[in-house]
C-alpha positions in Angstrom: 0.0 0.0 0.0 1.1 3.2 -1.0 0.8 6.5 1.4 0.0 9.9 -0.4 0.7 13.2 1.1 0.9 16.6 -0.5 1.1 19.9 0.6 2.2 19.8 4.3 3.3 23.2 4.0 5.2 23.5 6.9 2.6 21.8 9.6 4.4 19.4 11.5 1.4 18.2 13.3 -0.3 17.8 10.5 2.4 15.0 9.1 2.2 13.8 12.5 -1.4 13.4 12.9 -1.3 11.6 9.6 1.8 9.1 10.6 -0.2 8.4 14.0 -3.2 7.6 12.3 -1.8 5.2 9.5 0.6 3.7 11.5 -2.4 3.2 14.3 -3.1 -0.6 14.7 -7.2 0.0 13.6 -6.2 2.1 10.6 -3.9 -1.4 9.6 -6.7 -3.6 10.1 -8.8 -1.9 8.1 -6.5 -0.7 5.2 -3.7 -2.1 5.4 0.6 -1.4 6.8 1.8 1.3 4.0 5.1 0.3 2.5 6.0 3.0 0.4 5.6 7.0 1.0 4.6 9.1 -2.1 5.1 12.9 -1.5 3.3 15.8 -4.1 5.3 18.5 -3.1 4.7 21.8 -1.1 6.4 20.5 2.4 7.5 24.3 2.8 6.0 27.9 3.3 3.1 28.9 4.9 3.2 26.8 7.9 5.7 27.7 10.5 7.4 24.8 12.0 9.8 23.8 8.3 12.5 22.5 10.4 10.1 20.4 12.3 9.0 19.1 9.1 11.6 18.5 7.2 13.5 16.4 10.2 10.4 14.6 10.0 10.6 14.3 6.3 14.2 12.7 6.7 13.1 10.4 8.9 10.3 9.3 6.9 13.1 8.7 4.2 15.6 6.7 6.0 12.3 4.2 7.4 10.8 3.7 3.9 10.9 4.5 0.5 10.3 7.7 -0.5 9.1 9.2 -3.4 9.2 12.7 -3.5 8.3 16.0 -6.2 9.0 19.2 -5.8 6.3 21.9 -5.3 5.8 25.3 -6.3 6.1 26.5 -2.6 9.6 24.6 -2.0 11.1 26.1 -5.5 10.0 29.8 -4.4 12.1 28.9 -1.2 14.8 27.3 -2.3 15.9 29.3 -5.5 14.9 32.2 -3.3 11.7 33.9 -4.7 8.9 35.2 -2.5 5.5 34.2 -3.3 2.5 36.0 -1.5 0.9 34.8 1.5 3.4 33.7 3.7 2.8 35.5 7.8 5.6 36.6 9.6 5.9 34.2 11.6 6.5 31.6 8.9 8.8 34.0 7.0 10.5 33.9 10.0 10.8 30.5 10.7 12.1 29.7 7.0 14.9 32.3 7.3 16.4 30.5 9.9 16.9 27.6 7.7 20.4 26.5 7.2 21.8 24.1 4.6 22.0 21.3 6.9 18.0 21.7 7.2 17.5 21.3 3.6 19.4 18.0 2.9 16.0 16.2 2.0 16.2 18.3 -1.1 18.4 16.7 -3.2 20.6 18.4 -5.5 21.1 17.6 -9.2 23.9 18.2 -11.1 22.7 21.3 -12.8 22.3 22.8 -9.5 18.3 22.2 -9.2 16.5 20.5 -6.8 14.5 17.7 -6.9 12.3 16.4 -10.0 9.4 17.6 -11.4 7.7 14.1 -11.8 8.0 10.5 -11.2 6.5 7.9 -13.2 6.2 4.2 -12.3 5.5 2.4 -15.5 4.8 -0.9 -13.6 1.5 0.6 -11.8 0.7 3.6 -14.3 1.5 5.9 -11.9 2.1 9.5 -12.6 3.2 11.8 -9.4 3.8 15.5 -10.5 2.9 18.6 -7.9 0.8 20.7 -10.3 0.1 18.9 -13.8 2.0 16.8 -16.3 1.8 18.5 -19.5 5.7 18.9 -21.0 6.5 22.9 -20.4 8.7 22.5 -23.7 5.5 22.2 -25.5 3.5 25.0 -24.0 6.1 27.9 -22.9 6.1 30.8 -25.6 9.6 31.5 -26.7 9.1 35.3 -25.4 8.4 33.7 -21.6 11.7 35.2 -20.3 11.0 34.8 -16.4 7.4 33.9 -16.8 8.7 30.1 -17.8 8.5 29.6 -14.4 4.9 29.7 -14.1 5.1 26.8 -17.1 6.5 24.1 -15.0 5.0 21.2 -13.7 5.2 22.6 -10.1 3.0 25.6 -11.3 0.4 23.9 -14.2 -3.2 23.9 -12.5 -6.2 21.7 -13.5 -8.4 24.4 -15.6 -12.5 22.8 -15.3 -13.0 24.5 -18.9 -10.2 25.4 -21.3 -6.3 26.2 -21.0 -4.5 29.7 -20.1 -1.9 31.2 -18.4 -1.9 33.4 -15.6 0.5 34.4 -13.4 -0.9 31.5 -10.6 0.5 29.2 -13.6 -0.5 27.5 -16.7 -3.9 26.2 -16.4 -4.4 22.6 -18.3 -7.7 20.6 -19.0 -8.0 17.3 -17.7 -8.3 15.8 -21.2 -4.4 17.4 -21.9 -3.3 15.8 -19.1 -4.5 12.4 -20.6 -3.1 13.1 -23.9 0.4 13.7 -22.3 0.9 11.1 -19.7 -0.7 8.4 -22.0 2.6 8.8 -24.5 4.1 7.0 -21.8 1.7 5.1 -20.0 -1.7 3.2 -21.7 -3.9 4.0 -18.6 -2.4 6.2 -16.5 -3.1 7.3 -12.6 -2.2 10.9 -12.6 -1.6 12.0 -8.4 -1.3 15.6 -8.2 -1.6 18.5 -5.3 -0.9 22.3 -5.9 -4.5 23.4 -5.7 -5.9 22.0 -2.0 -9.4 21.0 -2.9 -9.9 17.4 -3.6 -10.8 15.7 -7.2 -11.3 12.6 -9.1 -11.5 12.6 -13.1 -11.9 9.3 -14.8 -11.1 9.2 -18.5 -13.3 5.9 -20.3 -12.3 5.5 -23.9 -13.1 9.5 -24.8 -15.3 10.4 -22.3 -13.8 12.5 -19.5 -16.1 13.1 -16.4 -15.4 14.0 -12.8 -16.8 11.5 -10.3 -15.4 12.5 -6.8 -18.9 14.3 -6.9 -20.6 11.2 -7.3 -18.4 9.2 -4.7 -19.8 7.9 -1.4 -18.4 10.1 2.0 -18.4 7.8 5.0 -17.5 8.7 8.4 -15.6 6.5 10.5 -13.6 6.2 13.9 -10.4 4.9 13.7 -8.1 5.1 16.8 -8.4 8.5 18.4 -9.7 10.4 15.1 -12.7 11.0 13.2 -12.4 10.6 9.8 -13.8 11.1 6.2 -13.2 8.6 3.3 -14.0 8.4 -0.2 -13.1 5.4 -2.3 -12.3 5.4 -5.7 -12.1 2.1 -7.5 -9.6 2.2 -10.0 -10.1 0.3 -13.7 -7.6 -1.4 -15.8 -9.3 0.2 -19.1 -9.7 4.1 -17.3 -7.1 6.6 -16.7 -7.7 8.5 -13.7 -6.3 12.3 -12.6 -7.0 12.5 -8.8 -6.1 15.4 -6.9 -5.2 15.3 -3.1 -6.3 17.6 -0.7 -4.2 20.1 1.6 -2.0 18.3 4.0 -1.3 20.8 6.4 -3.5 23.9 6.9 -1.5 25.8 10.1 -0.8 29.0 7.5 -4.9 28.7 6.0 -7.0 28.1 9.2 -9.8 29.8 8.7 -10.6 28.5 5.4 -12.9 25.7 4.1 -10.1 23.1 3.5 -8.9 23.4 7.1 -9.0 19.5 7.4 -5.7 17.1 7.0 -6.0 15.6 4.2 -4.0 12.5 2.6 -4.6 9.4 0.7 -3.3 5.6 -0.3 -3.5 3.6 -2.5 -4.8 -0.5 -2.4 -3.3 -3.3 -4.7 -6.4 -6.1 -4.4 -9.0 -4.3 -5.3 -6.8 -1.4 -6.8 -8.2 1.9 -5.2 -7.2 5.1 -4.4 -8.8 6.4 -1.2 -8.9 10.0 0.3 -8.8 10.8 3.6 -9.7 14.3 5.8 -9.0 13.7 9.4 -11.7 15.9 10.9 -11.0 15.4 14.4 -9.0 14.5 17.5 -11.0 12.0 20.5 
């Protein structure tokens, strides 16, 4: 079983409450022990505990495999380029950050971080932060510093038709598709960026979303109330399914205050999302 976060942003007891509750003994017997750790990006800004995080993320690492994209949020901080909406108190705690802190960023050869997206042929799975589509194929050649906004880390699902704004390039689900099945038949696109939860399934040509249609249940498991919605996955279908916001401590006040994660199942092959509502 697979464990999805995205978009911790800097709440270490939001990736806390999360590794309590799936590593709880009732949250085992019910879904199963995760084996593998799938990060979407966005473990920095706007939350103000990063080095609690990121120790945390390290951890995570050296216990089990991790896969991990880089998100809009942690580019802005590491190639050192404000983006709006961070308080003072989590400007604060990021500027205190010293190299050491950042070693879960790994460094590439051309002196970026990270990747932009991982693909596991073997499952069809498709990890990216923000969207898939190749930014080679959409940037303008008069971009200059704009091109930023083209990358993966930036693109955002668009419910009607494409265009860029300075938020990012906005893509249509049936782009998406088109892209990621040039590499994969039915693919299982996993993104973040945008906080609100979807589910998109693509059958033959038609594209429809159906997290609208899915089943919320309600259930206790160990000392937290949770929400659930399954989503069974189809050989035949290709699926883009968006995870909620991980860690809300920089956007309390908002509608997607929740924790949110999800996982995946082998046997039946699902992907399920979680909010953890509350505490007992």
């Amino acid at each position: 079983m697979d464990l999805i976060i995205s978009d911790i942003h800097a709440d270490i007891s939001a990736i806390n409450r999360i590794i309590e509750l799936t590593s709880s003994i009732d949250f085992k017997k019910r879904y199963g022990k995760f084996s593998r750790i799938i990060n979407l990006g966005d473990v920095l800004e706007r939350g103000s505990h990063p080095k609690q995080v990121l120790k945390k993320m390290m951890v995570l690492s050296q216990k089990y495999p991790l896969i991990s994209v880089m998100g809009n949020h942690d580019e802005a901080f590491l190639y050192g380029r404000r983006v709006s909406g961070n308080s003072w108190e989590s400007l604060s705690a990021h500027d205190s950050l010293i190299e050491e802190d950042l070693e879960f960023f790994k460094k590439n050869q051309d002196d970026t971080y990270g990747q932009q997206e991982f693909l596991d042929r073997k499952t069809g799975i498709v990890c990216v932060h923000g969207g898939p589509l190749d930014p080679k194929k959409i940037t303008p050649k008069d971009a200059n510093l704009e091109a930023w906004f083209y990358q993966k880390s930036w693109q955002r699902l668009s419910e009607t038709e494409e265009f860029f704004s300075p938020y990012g390039y906005h893509y249509t689900a049936s782009s998406a598709f088109l892209e990621t099945k040039t590499n994969v038949k039915n693919p299982i696109i996993l993104c973040g960026h945008q906080h609100i939860e979807t589910a998109i399934k693509q059958n033959k040509d038609e594209i429809k979303e159906i997290l609208s249609i899915t089943k919320l249940e309600t259930e206790k498991l160990s000392k937290f109330i949770v929400e659930k919605k399954e989503i069974l996955i189809k050989s035949d279908n290709s699926y883009l399914i968006r995870v909620g916001l991980g860690g809300p401590e920089g956007y309390y006040g908002t509608e997607e205050a929740m924790t949110h994660f999800g996982i995946i199942q082998d046997d039946p092959k699902k992907v399920i999302l979680f909010g953890i509502k509350s505490r007992m």
